[in-house]
C-alpha positions as CSV (number, residue, x, y, z in Angstrom):
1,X,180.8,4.0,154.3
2,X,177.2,4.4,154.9
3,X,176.1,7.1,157.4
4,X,173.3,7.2,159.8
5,X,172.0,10.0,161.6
6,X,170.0,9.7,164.8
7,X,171.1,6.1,164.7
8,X,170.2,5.6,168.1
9,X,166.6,6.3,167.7
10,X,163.8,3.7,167.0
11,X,163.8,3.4,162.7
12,X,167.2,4.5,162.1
13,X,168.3,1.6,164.5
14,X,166.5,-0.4,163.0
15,X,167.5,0.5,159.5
16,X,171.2,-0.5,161.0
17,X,170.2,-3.6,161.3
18,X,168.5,-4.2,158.3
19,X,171.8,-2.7,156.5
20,X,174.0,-5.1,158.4
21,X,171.4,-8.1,157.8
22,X,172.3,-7.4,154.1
23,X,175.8,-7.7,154.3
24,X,176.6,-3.6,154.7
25,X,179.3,-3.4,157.8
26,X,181.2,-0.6,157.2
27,X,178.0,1.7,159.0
28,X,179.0,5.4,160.6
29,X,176.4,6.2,162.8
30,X,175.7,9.9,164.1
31,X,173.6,11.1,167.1
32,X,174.4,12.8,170.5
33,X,174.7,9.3,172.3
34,X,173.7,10.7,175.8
35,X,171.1,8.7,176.5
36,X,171.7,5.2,177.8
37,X,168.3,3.6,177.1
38,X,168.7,4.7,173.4
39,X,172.6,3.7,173.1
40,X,170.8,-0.2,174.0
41,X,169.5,0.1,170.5
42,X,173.1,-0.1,168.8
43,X,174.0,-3.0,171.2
44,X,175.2,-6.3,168.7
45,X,175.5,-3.9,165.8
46,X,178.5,-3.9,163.5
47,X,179.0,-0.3,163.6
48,X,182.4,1.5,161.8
49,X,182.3,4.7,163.8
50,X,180.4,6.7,166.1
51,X,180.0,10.2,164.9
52,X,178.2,13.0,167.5
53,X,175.8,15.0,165.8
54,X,177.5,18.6,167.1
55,X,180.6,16.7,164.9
56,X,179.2,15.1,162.3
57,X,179.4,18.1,159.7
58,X,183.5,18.9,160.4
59,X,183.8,15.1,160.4
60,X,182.6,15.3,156.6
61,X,184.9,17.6,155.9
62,X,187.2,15.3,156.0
63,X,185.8,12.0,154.6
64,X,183.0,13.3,152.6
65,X,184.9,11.6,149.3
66,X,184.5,8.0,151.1
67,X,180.8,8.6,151.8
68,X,178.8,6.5,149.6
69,X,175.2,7.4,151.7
70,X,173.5,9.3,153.8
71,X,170.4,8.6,155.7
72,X,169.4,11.5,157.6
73,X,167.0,10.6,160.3
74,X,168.2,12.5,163.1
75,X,165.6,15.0,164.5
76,X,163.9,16.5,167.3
77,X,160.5,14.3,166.7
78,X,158.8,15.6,169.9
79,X,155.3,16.6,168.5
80,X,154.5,18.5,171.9
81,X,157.7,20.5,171.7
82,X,156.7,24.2,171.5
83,X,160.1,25.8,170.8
84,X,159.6,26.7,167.3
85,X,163.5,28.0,167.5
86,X,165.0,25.1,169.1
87,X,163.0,23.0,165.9
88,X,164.2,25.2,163.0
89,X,167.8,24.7,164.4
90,X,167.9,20.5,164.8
91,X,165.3,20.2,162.2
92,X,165.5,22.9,159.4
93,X,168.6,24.5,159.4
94,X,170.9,21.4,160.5
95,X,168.9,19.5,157.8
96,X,170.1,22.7,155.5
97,X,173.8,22.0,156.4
98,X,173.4,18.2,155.7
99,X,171.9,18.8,152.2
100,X,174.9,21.2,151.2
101,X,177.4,18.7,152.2
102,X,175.7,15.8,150.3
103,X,175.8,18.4,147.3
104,X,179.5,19.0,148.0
105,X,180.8,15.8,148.0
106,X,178.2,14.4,145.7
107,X,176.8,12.1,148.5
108,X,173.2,10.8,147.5
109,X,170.5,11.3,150.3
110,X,167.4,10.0,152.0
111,X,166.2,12.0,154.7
112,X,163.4,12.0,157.2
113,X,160.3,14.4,156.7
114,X,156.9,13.8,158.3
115,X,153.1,13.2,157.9
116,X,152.9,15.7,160.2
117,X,153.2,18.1,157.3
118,X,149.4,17.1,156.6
119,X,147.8,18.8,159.6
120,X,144.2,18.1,159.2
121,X,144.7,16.6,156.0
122,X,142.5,19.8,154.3
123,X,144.8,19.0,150.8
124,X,144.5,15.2,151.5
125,X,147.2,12.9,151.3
126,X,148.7,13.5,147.7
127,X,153.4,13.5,147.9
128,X,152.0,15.6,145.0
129,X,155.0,18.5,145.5
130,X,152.4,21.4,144.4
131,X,150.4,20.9,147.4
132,X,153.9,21.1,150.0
133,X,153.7,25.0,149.8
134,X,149.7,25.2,151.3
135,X,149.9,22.4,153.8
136,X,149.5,23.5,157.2
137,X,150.7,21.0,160.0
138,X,149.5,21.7,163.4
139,X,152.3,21.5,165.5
140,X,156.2,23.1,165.6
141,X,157.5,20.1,165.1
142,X,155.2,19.5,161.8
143,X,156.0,22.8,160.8
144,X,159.7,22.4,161.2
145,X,159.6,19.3,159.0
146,X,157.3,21.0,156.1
147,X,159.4,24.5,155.9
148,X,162.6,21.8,155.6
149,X,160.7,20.1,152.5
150,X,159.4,23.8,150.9
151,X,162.9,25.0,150.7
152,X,164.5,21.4,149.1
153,X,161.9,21.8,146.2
154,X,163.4,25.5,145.7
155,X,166.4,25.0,145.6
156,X,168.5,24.7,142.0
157,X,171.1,22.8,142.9
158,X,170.5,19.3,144.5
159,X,172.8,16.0,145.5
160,X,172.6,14.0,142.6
161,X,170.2,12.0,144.5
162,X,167.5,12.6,147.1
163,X,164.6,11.8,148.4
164,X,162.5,12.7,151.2
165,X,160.6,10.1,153.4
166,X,157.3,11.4,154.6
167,X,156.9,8.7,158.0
168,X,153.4,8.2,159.0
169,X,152.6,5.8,162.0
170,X,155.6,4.2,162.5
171,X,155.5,0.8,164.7
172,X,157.8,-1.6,165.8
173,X,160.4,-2.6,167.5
174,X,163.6,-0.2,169.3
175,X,160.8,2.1,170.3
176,X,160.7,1.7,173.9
177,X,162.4,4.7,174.9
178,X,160.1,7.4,173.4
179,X,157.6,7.5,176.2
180,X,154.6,9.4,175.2
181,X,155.4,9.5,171.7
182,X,155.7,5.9,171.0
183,X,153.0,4.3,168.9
184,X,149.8,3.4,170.3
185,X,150.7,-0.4,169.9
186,X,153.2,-0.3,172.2
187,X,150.7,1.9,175.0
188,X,148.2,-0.8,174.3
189,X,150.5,-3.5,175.0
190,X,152.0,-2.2,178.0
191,X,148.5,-0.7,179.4
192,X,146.6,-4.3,178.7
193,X,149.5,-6.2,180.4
194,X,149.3,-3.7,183.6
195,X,145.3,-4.1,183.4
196,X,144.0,-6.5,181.3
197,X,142.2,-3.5,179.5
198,X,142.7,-0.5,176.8
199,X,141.0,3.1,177.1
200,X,141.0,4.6,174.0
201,X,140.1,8.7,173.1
202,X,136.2,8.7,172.7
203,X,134.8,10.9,169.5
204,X,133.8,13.8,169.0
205,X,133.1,13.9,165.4
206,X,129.8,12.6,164.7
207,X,131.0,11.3,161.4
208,X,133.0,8.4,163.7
209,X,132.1,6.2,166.0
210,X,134.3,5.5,168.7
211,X,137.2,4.2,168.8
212,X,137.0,4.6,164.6
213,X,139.3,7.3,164.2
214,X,141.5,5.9,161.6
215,X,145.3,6.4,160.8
216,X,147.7,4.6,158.4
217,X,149.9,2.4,160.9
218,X,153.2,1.0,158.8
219,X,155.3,-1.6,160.3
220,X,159.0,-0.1,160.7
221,X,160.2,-3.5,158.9
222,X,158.6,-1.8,155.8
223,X,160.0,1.6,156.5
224,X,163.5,0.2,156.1
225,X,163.0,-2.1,153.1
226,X,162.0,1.2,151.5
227,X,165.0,3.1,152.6
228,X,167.0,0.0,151.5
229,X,165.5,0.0,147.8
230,X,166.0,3.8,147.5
231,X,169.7,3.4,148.7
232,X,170.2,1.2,145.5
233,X,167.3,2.9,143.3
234,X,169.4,6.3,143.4
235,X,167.2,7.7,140.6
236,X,163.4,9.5,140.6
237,X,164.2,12.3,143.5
238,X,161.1,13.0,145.0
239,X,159.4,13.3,148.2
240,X,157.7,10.0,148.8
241,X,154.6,8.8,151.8
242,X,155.8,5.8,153.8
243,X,152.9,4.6,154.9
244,X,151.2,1.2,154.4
245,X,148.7,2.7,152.2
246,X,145.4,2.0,154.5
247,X,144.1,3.5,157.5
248,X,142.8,1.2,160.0
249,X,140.9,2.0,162.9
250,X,141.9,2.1,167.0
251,X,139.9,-0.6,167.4
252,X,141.3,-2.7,164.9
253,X,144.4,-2.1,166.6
254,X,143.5,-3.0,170.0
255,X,141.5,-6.2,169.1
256,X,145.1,-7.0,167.1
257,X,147.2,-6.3,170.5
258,X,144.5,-8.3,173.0
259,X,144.7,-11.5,170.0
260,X,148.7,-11.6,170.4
261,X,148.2,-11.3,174.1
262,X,146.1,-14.2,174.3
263,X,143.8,-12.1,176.2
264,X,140.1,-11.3,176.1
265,X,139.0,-8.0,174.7
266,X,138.4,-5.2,177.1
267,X,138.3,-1.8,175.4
268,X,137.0,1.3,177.3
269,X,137.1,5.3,175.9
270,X,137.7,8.2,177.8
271,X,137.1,11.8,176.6
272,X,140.0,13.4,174.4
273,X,141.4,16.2,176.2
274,X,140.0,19.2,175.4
275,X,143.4,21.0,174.8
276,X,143.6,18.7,171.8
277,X,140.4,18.3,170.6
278,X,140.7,21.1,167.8
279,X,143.6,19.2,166.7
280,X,143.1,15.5,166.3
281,X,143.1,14.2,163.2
282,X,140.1,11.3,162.3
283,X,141.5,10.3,159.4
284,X,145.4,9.5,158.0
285,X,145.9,7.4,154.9
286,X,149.2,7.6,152.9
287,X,148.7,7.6,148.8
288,X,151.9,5.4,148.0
289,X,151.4,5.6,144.0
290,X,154.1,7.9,143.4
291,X,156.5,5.6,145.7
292,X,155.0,2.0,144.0
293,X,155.0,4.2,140.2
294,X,159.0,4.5,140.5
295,X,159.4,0.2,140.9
296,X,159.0,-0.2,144.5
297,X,156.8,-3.7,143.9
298,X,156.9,-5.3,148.1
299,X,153.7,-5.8,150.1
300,X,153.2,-3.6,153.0
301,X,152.2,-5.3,156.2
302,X,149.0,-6.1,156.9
303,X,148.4,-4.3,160.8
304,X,147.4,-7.1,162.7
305,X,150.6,-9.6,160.9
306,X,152.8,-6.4,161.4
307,X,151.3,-6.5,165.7
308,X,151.4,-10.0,166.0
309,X,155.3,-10.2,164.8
310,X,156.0,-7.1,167.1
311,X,154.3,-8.4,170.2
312,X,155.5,-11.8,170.1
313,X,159.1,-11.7,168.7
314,X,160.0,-8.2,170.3
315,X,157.8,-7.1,173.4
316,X,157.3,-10.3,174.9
317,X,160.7,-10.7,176.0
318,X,162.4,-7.2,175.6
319,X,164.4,-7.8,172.2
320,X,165.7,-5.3,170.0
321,X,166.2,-5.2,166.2
């Protein structure tokens, strides 16, 4: 059995799939199942069991020792949520409980940290573990992920594999149901449908012009071909970046959206809320040596191939992955 958590959510859905495109059936997925727009993601799916989360950790109690995997990408991913208690609980400490089992019934594990460790990005963008002690996110949610991290590289005893999976701008399809926190492809293409036009945040850094603020987008077809080569790699554990490896700018990602559209470009900028300001980052960009240095050899993505797929086999007519 291979086990899921937060299998309803957009990439470990997604990574379903891809494990039941390669042949891999016999999939327990975990999550609290209560909401119904979510659930749509594990529609079609060849799914073993349905686990809920509250469960999940009694329920390995008793098949732990037929448990060949774990992906642990259940979280509260809410980078607005201010309940720093409510985080340490579904993020840290549940994350704790997880890890122990895996250790227990000798269960290798990928789980699910963050780029949101990075904060500004004052120690770069370096999965160099020295640095994981000094980082300082800028939100709970960040912070939840990062103390989760700091305590895995204390500790003396460990699955016999692991790796952690620091996501940066995760795109793609199974998305839909995040709201606010989706990625901005899938505002721009639901804002340029409704209008025929994008507004993007204006800057306020002098060292960018508008609409240049960079991040590193990756397509969350590449997020799961890296899960799937660690789940048969089972050596090097590390935390890794999953990003593509280059930032690219709003605009680039806009013009990308308007081209699959068909539609002529229309991009507008509106001030960033103030509220904010202080704590928008310009600049994201994953270093993915240390992930490509362990034999991970496949191409990333390039942003406007990864938009173009996304728009035009997924949003166009509502499909999932």
């Amino acid at each position: 059995m291979i086990v899921v958590t937060g299998a309803a959510g957009f990439i470990a859905s997604c990574l379903v799939s891809k494990l039941n495109e390669e042949g891999f059936n016999h999939v327990v997925v975990v999550d609290k199942f209560d909401n119904d727009e979510k659930n749509k993601n594990l529609v079609d799916k060849n799914i073993l069991d349905y686990v809920d989360r509250d469960d999940f950790l009694e329920w390995l109690d008793t098949v732990g020792d037929k448990v060949e995997f774990i992906f642990h990408l259940g979280a509260r991913t809410d980078t607005a949520e201010f309940d720093q208690e409510l985080l340490d609980t579904l993020n840290t400490e549940y994350s704790k409980a997880v890890w122990r089992k895996c250790i227990a019934y000798q269960i290798p594990l990928v789980y699910a940290s963050s780029a949101a460790t990075y904060g500004l990005g004052e120690h770069g963008y370096e999965d160099d573990d020295s640095i994981i002690p000094d980082l300082k996110p800028l939100n709970p949610y960040g912070i939840s992920k990062n103390e989760f991290d700091k305590w895995v590289l204390e500790q003396e005893t460990t699955p016999f594999f692991w790796a952690g999976l620091k996501f940066f701008n995760v795109y793609g399809p199974n998305e839909y149901h995040k709201g606010r926190m989706a990625s901005v492809i899938l505002h721009a293409f639901n804002q340029i449908q409704k209008t025929d036009g994008m507004k993007l945040f204006r800057s306020h850094n002098p060292e960018f012009k508008d609409g240049e603020q960079q991040r590193d987008f990756v397509y969350v077809k590449d997020v799961v071909d890296v899960c799937y080569f660690l789940m048969h790699h089972r050596k090097d554990s590390a935390i890794y970046n999953l990003g593509s490896g280059k930032a690219r700018t709003f605009l680039d990602l806009c013009r990308a959206v308007f081209k699959a559209l068909d539609k002529p470009e229309n991009i507008s900028f509106v001030d960033t809320p103030e509220d904010i300001r202080d704590k928008y980052q310009y600049f994201t960009e994953a270093n993915m040596g240390k992930l490509k240095g362990i034999g991970y050899t496949q191409e990333f993505t390039e942003l406007e191939d990864g938009i173009d797929h996304y728009v035009s086999n997924y949003l166009l007519n509502s499909k999932i992955r």
